[in-house]
Backbone as XML, in Angstrom:
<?xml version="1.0"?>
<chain id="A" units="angstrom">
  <residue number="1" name="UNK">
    <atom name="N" x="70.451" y="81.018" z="72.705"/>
    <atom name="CA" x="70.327" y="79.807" z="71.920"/>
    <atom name="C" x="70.759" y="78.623" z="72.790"/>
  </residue>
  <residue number="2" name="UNK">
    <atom name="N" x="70.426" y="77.604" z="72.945"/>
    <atom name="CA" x="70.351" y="76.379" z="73.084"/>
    <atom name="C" x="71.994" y="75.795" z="72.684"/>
  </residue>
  <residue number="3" name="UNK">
    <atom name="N" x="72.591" y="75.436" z="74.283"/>
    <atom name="CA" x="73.382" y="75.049" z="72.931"/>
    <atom name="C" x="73.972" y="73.084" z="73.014"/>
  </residue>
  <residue number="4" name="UNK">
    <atom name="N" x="74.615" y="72.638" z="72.259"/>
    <atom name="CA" x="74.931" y="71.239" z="71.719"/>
    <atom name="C" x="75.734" y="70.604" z="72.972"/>
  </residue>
  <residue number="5" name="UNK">
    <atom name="N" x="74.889" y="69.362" z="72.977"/>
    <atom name="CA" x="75.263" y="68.620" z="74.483"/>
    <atom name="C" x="75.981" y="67.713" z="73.625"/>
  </residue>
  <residue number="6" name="UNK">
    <atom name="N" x="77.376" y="67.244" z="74.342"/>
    <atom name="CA" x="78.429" y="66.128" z="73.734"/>
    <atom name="C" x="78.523" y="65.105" z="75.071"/>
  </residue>
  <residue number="7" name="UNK">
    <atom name="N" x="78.476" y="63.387" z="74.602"/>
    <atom name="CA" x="78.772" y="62.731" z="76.027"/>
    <atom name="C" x="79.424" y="61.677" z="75.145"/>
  </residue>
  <residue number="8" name="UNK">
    <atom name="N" x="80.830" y="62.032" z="75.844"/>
    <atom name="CA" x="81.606" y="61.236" z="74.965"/>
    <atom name="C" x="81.698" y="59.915" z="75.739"/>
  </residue>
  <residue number="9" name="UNK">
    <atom name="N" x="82.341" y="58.878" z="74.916"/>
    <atom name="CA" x="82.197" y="57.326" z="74.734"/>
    <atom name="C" x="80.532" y="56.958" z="75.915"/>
  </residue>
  <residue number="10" name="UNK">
    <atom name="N" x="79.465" y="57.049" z="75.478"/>
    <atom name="CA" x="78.719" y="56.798" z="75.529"/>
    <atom name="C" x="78.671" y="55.024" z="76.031"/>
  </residue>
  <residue number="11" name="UNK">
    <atom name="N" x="78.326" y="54.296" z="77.310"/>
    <atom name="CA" x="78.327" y="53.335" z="76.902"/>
    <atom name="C" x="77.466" y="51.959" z="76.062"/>
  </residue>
  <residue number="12" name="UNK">
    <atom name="N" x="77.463" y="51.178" z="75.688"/>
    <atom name="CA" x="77.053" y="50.360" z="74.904"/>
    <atom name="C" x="75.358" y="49.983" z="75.647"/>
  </residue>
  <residue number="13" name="UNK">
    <atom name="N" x="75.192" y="49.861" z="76.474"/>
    <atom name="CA" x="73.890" y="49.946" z="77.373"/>
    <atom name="C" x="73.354" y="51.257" z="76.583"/>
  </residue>
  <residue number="14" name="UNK">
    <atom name="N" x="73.665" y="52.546" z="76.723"/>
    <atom name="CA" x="73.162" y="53.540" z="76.471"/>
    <atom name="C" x="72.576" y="53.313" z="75.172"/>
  </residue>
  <residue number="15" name="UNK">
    <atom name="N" x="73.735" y="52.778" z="74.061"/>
    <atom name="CA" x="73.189" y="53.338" z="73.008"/>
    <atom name="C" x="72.518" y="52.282" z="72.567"/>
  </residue>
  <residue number="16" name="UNK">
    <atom name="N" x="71.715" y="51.461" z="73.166"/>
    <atom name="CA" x="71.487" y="49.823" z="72.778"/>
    <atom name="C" x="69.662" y="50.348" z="73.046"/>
  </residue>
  <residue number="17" name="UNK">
    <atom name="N" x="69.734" y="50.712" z="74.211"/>
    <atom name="CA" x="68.439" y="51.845" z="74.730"/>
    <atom name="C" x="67.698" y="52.630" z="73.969"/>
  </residue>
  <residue number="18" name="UNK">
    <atom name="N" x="68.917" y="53.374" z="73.576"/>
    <atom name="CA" x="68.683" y="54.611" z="72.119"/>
    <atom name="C" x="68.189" y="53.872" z="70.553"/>
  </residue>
  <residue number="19" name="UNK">
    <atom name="N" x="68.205" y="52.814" z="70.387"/>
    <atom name="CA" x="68.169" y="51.957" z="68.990"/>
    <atom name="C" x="69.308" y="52.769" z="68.125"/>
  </residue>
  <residue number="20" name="UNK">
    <atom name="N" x="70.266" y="52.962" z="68.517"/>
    <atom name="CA" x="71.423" y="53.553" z="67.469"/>
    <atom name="C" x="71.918" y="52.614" z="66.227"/>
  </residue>
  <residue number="21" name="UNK">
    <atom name="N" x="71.473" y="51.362" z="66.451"/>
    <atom name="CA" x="72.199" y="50.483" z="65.231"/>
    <atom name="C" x="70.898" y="50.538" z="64.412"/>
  </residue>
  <residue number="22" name="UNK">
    <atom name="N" x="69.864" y="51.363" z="64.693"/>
    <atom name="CA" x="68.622" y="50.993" z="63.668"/>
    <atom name="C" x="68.545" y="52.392" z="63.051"/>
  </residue>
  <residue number="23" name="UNK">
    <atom name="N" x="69.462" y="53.317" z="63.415"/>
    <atom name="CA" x="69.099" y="54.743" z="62.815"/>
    <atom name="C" x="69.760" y="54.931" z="61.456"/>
  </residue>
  <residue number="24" name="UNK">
    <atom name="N" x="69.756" y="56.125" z="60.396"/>
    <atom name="CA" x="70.207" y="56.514" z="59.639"/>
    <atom name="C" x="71.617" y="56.728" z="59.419"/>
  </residue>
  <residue number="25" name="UNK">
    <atom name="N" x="72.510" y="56.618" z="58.493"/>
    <atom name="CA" x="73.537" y="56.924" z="58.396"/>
    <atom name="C" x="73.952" y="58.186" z="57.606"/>
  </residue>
  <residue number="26" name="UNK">
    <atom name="N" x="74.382" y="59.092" z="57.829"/>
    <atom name="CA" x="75.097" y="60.104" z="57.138"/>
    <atom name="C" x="76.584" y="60.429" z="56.849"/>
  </residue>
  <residue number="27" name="UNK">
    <atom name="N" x="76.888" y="60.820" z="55.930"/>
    <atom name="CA" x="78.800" y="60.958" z="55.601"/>
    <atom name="C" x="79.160" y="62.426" z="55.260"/>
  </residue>
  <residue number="28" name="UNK">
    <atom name="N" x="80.016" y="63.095" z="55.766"/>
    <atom name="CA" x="80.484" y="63.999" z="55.194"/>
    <atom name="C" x="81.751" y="64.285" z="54.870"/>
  </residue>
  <residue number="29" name="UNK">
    <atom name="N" x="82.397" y="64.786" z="53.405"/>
    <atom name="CA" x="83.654" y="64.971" z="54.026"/>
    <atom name="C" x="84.147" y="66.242" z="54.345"/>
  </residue>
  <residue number="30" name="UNK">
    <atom name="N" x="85.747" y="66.741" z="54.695"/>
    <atom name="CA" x="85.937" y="67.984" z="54.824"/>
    <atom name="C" x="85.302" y="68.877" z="54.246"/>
  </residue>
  <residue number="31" name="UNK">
    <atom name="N" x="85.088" y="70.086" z="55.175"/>
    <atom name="CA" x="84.271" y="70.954" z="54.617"/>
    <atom name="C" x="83.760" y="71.963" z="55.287"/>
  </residue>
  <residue number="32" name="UNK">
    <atom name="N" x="83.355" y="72.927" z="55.391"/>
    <atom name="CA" x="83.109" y="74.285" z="55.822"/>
    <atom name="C" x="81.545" y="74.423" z="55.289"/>
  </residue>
  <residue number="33" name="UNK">
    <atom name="N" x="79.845" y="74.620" z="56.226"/>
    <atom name="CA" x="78.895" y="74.398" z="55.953"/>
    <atom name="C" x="78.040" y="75.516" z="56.982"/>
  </residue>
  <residue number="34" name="UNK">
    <atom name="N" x="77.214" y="76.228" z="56.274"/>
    <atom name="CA" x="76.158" y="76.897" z="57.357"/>
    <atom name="C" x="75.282" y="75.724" z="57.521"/>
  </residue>
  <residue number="35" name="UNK">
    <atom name="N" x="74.387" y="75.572" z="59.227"/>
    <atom name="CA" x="72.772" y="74.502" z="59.250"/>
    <atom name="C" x="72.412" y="75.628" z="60.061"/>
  </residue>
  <residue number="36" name="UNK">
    <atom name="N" x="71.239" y="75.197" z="60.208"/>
    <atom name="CA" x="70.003" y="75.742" z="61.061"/>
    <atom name="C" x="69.332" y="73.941" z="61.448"/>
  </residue>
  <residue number="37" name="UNK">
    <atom name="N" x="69.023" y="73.550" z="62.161"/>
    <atom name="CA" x="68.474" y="72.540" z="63.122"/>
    <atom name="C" x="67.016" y="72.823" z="63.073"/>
  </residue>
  <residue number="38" name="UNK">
    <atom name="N" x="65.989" y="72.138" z="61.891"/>
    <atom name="CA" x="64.576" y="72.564" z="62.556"/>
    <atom name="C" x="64.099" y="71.312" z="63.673"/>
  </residue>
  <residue number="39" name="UNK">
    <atom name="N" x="64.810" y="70.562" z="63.836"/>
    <atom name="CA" x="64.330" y="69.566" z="64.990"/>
    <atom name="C" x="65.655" y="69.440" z="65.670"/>
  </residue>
  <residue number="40" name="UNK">
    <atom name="N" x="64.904" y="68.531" z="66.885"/>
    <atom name="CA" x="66.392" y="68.272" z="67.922"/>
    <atom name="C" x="66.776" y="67.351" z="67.129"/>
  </residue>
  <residue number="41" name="UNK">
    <atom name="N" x="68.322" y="66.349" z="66.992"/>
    <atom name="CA" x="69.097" y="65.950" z="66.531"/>
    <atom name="C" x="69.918" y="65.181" z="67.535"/>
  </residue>
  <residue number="42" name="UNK">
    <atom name="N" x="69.714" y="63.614" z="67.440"/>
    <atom name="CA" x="70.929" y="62.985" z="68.006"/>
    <atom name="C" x="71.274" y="62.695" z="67.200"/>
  </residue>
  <residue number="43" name="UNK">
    <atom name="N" x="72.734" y="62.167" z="67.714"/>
    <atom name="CA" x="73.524" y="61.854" z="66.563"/>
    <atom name="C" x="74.869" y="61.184" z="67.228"/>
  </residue>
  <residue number="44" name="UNK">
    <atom name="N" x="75.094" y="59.792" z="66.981"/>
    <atom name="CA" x="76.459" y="59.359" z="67.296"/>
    <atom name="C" x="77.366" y="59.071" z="66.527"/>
  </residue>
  <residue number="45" name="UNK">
    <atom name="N" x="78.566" y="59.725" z="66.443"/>
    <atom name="CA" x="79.414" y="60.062" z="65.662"/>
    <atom name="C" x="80.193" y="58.560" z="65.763"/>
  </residue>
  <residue number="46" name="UNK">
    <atom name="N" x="80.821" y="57.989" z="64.235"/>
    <atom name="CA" x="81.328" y="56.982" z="63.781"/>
    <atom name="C" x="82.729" y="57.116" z="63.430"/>
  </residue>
  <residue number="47" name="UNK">
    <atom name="N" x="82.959" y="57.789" z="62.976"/>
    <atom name="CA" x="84.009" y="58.718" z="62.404"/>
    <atom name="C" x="84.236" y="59.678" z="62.181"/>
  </residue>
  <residue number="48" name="UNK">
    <atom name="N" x="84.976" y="60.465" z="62.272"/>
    <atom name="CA" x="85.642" y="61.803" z="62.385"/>
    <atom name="C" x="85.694" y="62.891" z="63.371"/>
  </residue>
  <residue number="49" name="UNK">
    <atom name="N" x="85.988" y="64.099" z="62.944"/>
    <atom name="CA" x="86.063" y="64.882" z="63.685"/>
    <atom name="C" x="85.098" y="66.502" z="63.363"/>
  </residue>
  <residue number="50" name="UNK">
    <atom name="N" x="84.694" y="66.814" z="64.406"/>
    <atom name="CA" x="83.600" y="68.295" z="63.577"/>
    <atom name="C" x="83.618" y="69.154" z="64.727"/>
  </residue>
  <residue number="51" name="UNK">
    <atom name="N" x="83.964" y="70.525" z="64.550"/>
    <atom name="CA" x="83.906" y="71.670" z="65.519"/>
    <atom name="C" x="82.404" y="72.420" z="64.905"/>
  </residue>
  <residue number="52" name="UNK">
    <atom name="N" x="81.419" y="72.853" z="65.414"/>
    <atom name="CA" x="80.205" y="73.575" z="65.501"/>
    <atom name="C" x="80.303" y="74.787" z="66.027"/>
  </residue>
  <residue number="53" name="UNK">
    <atom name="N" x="80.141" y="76.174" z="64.904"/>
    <atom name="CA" x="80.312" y="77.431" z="66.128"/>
    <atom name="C" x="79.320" y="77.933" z="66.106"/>
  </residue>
  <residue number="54" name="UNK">
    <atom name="N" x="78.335" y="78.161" z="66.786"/>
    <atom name="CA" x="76.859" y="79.068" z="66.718"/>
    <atom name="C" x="76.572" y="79.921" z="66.274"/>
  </residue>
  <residue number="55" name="UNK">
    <atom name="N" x="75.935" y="80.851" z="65.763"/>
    <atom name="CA" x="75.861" y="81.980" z="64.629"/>
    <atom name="C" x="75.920" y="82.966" z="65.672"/>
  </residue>
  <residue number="56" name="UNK">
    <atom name="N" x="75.323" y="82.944" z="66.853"/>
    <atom name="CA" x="75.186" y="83.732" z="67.949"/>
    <atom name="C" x="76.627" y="84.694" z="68.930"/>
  </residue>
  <residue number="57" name="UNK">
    <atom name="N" x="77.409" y="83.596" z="68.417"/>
    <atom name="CA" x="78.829" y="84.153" z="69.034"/>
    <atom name="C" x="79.360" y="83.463" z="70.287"/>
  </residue>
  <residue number="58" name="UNK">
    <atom name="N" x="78.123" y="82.131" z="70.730"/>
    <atom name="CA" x="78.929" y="81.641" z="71.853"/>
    <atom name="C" x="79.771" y="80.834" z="70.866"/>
  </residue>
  <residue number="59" name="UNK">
    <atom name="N" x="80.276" y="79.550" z="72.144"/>
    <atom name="CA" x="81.341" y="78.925" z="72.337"/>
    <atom name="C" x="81.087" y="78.083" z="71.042"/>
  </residue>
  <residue number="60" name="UNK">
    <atom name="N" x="82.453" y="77.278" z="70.453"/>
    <atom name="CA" x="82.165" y="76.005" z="69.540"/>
    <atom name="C" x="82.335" y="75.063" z="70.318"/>
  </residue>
  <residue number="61" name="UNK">
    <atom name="N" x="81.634" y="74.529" z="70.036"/>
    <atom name="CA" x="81.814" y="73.053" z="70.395"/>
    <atom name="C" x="82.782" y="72.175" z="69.406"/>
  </residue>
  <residue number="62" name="UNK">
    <atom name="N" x="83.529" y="71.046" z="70.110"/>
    <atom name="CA" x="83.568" y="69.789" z="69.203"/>
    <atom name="C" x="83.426" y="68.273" z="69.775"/>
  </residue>
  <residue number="63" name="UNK">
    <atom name="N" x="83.468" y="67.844" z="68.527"/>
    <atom name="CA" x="82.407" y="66.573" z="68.842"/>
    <atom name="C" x="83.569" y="65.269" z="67.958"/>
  </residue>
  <residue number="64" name="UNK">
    <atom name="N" x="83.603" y="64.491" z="68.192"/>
    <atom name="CA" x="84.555" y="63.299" z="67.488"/>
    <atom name="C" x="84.137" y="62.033" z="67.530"/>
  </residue>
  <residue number="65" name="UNK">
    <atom name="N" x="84.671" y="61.056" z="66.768"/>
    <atom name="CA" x="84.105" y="59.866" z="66.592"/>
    <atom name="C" x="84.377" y="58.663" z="67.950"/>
  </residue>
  <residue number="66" name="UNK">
    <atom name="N" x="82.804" y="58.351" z="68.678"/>
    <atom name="CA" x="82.347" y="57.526" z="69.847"/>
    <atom name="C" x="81.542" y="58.227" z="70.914"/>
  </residue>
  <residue number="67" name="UNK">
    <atom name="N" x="81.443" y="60.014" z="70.024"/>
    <atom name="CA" x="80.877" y="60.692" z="70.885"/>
    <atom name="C" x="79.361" y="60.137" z="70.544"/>
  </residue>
  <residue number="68" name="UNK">
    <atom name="N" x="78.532" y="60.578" z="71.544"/>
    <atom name="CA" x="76.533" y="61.183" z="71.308"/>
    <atom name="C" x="76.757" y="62.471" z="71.618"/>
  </residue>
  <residue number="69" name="UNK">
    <atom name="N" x="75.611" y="63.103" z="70.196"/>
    <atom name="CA" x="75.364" y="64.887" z="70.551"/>
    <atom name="C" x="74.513" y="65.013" z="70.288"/>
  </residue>
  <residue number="70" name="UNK">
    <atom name="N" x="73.695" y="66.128" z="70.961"/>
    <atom name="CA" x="72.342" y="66.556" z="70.941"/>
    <atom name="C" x="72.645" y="67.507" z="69.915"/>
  </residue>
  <residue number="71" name="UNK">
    <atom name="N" x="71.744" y="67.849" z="69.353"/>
    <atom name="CA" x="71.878" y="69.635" z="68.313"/>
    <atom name="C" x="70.495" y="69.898" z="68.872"/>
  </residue>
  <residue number="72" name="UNK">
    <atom name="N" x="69.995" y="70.982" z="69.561"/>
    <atom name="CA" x="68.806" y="71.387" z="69.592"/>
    <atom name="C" x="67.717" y="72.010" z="69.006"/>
  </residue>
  <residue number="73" name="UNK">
    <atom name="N" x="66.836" y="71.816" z="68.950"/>
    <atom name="CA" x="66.092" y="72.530" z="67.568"/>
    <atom name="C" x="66.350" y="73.732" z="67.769"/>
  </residue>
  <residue number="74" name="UNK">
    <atom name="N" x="66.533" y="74.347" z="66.638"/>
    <atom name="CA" x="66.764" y="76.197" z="66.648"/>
    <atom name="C" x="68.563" y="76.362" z="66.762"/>
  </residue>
  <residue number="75" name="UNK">
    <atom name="N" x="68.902" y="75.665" z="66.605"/>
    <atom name="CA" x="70.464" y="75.603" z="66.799"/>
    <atom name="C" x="71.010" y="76.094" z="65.357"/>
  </residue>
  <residue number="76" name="UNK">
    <atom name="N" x="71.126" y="77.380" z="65.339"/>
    <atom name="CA" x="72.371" y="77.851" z="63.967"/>
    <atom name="C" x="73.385" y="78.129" z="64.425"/>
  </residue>
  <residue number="77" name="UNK">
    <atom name="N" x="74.292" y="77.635" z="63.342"/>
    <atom name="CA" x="75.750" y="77.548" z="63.233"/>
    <atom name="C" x="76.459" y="76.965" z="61.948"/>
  </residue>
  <residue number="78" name="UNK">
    <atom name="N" x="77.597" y="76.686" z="62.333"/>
    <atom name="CA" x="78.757" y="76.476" z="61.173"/>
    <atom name="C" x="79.405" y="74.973" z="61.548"/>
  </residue>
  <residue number="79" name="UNK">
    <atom name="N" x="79.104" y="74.015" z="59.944"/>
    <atom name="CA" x="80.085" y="73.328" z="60.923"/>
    <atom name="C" x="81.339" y="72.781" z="60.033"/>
  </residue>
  <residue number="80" name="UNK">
    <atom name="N" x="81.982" y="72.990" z="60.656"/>
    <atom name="CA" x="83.757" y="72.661" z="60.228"/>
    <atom name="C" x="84.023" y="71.050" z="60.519"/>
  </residue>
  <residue number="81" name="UNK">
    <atom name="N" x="83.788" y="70.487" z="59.213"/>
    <atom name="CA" x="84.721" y="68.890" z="59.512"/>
    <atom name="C" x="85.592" y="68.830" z="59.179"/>
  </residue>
  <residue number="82" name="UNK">
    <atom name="N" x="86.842" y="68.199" z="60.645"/>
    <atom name="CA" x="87.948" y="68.490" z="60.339"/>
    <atom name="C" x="88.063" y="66.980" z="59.704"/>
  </residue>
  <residue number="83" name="UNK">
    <atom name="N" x="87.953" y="66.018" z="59.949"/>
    <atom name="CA" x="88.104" y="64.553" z="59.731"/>
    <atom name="C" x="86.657" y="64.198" z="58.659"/>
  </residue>
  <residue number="84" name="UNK">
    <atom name="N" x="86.680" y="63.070" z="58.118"/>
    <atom name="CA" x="85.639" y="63.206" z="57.113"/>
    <atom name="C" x="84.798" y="62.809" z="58.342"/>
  </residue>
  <residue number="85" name="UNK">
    <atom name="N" x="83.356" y="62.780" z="58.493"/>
    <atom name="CA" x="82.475" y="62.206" z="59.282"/>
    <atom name="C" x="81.638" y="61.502" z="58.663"/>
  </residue>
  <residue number="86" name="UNK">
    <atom name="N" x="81.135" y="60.528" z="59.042"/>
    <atom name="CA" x="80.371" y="59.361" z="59.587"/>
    <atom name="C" x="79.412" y="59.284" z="61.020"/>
  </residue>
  <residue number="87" name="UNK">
    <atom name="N" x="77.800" y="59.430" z="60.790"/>
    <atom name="CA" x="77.257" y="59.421" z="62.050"/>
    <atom name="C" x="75.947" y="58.616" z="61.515"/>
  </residue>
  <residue number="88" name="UNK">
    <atom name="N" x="75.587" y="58.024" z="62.625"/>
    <atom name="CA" x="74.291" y="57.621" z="62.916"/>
    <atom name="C" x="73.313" y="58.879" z="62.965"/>
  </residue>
  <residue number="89" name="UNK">
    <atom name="N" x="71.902" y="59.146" z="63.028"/>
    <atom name="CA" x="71.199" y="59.748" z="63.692"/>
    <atom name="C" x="70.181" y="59.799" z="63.338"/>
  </residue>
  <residue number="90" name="UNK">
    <atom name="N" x="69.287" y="60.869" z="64.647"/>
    <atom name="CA" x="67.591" y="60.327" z="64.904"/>
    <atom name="C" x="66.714" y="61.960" z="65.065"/>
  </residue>
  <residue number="91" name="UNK">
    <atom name="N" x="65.843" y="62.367" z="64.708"/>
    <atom name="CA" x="65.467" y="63.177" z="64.855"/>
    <atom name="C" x="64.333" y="63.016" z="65.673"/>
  </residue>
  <residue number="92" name="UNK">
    <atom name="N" x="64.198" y="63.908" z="67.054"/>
    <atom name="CA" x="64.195" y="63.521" z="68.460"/>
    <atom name="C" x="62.632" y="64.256" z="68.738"/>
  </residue>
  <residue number="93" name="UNK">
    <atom name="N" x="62.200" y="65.583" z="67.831"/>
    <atom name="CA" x="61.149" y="66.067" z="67.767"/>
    <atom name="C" x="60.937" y="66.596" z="66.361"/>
  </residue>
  <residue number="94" name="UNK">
    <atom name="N" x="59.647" y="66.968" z="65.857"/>
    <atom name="CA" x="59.630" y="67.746" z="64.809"/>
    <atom name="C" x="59.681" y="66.121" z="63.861"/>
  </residue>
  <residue number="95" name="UNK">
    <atom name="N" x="60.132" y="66.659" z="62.397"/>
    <atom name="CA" x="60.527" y="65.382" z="61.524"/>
    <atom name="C" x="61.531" y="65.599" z="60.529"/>
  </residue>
  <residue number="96" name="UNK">
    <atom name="N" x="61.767" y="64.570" z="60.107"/>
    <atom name="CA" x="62.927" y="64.507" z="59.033"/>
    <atom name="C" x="62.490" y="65.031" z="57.877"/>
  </residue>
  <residue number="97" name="UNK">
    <atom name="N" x="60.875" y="64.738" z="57.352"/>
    <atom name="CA" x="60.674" y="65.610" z="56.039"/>
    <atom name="C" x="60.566" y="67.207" z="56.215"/>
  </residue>
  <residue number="98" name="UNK">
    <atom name="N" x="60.386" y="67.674" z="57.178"/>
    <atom name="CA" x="60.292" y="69.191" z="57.605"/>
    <atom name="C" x="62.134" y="69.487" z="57.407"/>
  </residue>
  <residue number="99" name="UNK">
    <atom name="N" x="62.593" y="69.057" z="58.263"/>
    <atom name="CA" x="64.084" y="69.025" z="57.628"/>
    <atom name="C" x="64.410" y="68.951" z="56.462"/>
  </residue>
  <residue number="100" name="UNK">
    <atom name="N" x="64.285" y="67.754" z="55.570"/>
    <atom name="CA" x="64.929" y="67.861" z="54.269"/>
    <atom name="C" x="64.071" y="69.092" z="53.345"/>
  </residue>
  <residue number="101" name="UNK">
    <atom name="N" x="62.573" y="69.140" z="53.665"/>
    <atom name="CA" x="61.980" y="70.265" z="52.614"/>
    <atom name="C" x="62.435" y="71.679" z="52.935"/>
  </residue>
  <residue number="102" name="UNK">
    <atom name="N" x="63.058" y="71.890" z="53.848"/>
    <atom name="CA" x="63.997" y="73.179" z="54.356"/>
    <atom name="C" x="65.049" y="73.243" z="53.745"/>
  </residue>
  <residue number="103" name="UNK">
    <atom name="N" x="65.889" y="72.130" z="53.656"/>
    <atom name="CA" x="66.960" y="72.267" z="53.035"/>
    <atom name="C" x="66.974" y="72.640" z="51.294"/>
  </residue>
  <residue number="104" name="UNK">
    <atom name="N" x="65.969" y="72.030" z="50.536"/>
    <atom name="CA" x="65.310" y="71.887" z="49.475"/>
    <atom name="C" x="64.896" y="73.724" z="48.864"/>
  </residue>
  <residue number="105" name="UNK">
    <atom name="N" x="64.110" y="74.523" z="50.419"/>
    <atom name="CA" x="64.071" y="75.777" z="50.009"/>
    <atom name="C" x="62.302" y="75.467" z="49.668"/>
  </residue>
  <residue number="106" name="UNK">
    <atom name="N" x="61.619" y="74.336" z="50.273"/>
    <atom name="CA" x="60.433" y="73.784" z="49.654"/>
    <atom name="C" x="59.761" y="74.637" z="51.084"/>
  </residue>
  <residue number="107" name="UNK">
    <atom name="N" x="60.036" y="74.678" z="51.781"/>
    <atom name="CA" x="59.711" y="75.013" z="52.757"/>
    <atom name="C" x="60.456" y="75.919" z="53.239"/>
  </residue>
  <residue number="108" name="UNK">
    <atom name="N" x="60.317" y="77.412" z="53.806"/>
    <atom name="CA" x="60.683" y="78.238" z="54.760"/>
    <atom name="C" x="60.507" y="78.492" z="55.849"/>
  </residue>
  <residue number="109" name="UNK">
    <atom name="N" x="62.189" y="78.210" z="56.644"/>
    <atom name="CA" x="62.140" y="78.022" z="58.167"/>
    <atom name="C" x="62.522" y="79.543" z="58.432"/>
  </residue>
  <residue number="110" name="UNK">
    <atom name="N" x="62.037" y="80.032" z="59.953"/>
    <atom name="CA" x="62.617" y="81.233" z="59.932"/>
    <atom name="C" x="63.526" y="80.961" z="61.265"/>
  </residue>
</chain>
């Protein structure tokens, strides 16, 4: 599996490049969650804190607020927010309605 690229404090050039102030916002709070990733996933974290462990058995990652992270498509795992989170993000291939109709159960990802 593919796994989640973190580049922390990203600088302001970078993410100006990226259109990060024009993307989506998402919130979560504490919490313990299975995903599956049907597209790649950036995402720059605003607030908090989140460890990701892969279903596969590698390594977790974590990721905190000023980081950029990739999630790659096909990426299952768990993710543990330790801090509530707050992120921007962009879905990099694939689309966002293929995503949400997965989540929905409208659609089956395998």
């Amino acid at each position: 599996m593919k796994e989640i690229t973190v580049d922390s404090n990203p600088s302001e050039a970078v993410l100006k490049k990226l259109g990060v102030a024009h993307w989506p916002t998402w919130e979560k709070g504490v919490s313990v969650f299975p995903w599956a990733f049907v597209t790649t996933e950036i995402a720059y974290i605003i607030e908090g804190e989140c460890v990701m462990t892969p279903n596969d058995g590698g390594p977790a990652t974590t990721f905190k607020a000023g980081d950029l992270v990739v999630f790659p498509n096909g990426y299952k795992g768990t993710w543990e927010v330790k801090k509530a989170l707050k992120k921007q993000f962009k879905h990099k291939d694939g689309n966002f309605v293929k995503c949400a109709l997965s989540r929905f159960k409208i659609l089956k990802i395998n």
